[in-house]
GUSE-871953 format. One record per residue: x, y, z of N, C-alpha, C in turn. Coordinates in steps of 0.2 Angstrom, whole numbers, plus 5000, padded with zeros to 4 digits. Example, Ala and Ser with C-alpha at 12.3 -4.5 7.8 and 13.67 -1.06 7.14 Angstrom:
! GUSE-871953
506649725039506249785039506649845039 506449895035506849955036506450005039 
This chain:
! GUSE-871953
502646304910502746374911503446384907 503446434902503946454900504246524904 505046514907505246564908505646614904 505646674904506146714898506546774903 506946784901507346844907507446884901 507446954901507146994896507647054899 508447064896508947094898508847164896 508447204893508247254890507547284889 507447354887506747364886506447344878 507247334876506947314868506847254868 507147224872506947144873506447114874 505947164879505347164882504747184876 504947244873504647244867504647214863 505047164860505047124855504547054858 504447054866504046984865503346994866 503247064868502747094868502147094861 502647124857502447144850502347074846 502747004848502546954845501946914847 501746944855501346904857500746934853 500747004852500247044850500047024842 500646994838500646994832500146924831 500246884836499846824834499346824838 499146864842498446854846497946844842 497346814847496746824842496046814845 495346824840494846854845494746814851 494546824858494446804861494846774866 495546814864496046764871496046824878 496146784881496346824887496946824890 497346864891498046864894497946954901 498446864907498246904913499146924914 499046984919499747014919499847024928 500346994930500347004937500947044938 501247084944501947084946501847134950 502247164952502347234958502147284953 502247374957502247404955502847434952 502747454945503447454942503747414939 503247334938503547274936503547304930 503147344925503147344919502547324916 501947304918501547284915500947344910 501247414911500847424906501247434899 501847464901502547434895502347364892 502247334895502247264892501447284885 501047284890500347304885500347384880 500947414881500847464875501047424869 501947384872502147334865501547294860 501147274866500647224865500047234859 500047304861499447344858499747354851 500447364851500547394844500747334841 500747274844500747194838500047184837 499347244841499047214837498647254832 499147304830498947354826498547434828 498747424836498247494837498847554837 498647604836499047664835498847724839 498447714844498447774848498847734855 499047794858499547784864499347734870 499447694872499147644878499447674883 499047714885499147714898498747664900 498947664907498547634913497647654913 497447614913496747624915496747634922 497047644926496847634933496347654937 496147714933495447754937494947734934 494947704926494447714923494247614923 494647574927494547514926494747464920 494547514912494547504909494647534901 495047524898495047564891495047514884 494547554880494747494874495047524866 495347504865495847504858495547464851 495847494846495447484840496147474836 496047404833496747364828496447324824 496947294823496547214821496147174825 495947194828495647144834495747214839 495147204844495047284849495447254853 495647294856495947264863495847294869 495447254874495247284880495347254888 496047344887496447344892496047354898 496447324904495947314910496347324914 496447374920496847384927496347364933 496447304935495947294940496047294948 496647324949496847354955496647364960 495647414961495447434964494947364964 494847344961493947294959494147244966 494647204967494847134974494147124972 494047054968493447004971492747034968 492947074965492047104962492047114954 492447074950492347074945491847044939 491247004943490746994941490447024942 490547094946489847154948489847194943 490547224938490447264933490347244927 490247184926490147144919490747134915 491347134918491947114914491947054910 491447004912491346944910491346934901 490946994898490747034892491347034889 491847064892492447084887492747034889 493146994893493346934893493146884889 492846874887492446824880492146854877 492546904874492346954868492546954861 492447004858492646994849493547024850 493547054854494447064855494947034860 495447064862495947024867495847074873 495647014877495847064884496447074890 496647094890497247104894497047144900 497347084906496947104912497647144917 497747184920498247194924498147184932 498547164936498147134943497847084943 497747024937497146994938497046934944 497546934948497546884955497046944960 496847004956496247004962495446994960 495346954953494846944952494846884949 495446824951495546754949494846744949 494246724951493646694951493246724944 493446784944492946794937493346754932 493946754931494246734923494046684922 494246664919494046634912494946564912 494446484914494846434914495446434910 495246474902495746454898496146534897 496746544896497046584895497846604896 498246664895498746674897499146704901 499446664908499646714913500146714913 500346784914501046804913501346844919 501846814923502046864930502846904927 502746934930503346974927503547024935 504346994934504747014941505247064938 505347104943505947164939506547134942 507047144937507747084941508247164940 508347174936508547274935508247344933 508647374932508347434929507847414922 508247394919507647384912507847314912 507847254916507747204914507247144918 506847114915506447074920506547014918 505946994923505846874923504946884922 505046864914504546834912504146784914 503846734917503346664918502746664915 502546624908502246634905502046564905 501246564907500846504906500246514905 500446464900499746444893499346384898 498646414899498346364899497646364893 497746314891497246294886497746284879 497546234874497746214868497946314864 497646344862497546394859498246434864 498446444869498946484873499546444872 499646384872500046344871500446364865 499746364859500146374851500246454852 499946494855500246584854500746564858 501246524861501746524866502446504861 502046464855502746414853503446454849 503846424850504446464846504446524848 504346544855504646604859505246574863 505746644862506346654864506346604871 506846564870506846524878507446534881 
């Protein structure tokens, strides 16, 4: 587990934007934290490392939205789902041709996908949080390396 304390919103953007900048097809990265941790701040940074240019919200009603870059990104707020993640076919875009980035995903642990990156995120101030980022599998390790420690 890599920890980072992110004393700013541009700090927070800057690791956002590099995770975004080395993603690649088929990673999954899961987002946990309270409400107001920042986790869809996290994924707009995200989306613009990975080249999209229209504005990233919350999906929260729609489950799901997907974006068009280098690589599509398919944002997921799974909030409402607890536990039924295999009933909508999420399985699909989690082993897909783009990145999916899961928000809540401790309510659907059973669907994920062994390999990936989980990232909790705790709000410590106004614009500052605690990053915990684990890489599990070969391929999250190397999207991990030579990040701010």
């Amino acid at each position: 587990m890599i920890e980072l304390e992110m004393n700013s919103l541009e700090e927070t953007t800057a690791l956002a934007l590099e995770l975004g900048r080395r993603a690649e097809a088929g990673m999954v990265i899961t987002l946990d934290g309270d409400l107001g941790a920042g986790k869809t701040t996290f994924t707009q940074s995200f989306a613009k490392g990975l080249g999209v240019t229209r504005h990233v919200n919350s999906p929260t009603f729609t489950i799901m939205k997907v974006y068009t870059g280098r690589l599509p990104l398919y944002h997921m707020d799974v909030y409402r789902l607890e536990g039924s993640g295999d009933d909508i076919g999420l399985e699909e875009y989690l082993n897909g041709e783009g990145v999916a980035v899961v928000e809540w995903s401790e309510l659907i642990a059973d669907s994920l996908p062994p390999e990936r990156l989980a990232i909790t995120i705790t709000r410590t101030g106004d614009d500052s949080r605690r990053f915990e980022l684990t890489p599990i599998g070969e391929r999250y390790i190397t999207l991990c390396e030579g990040l701010k420690s």
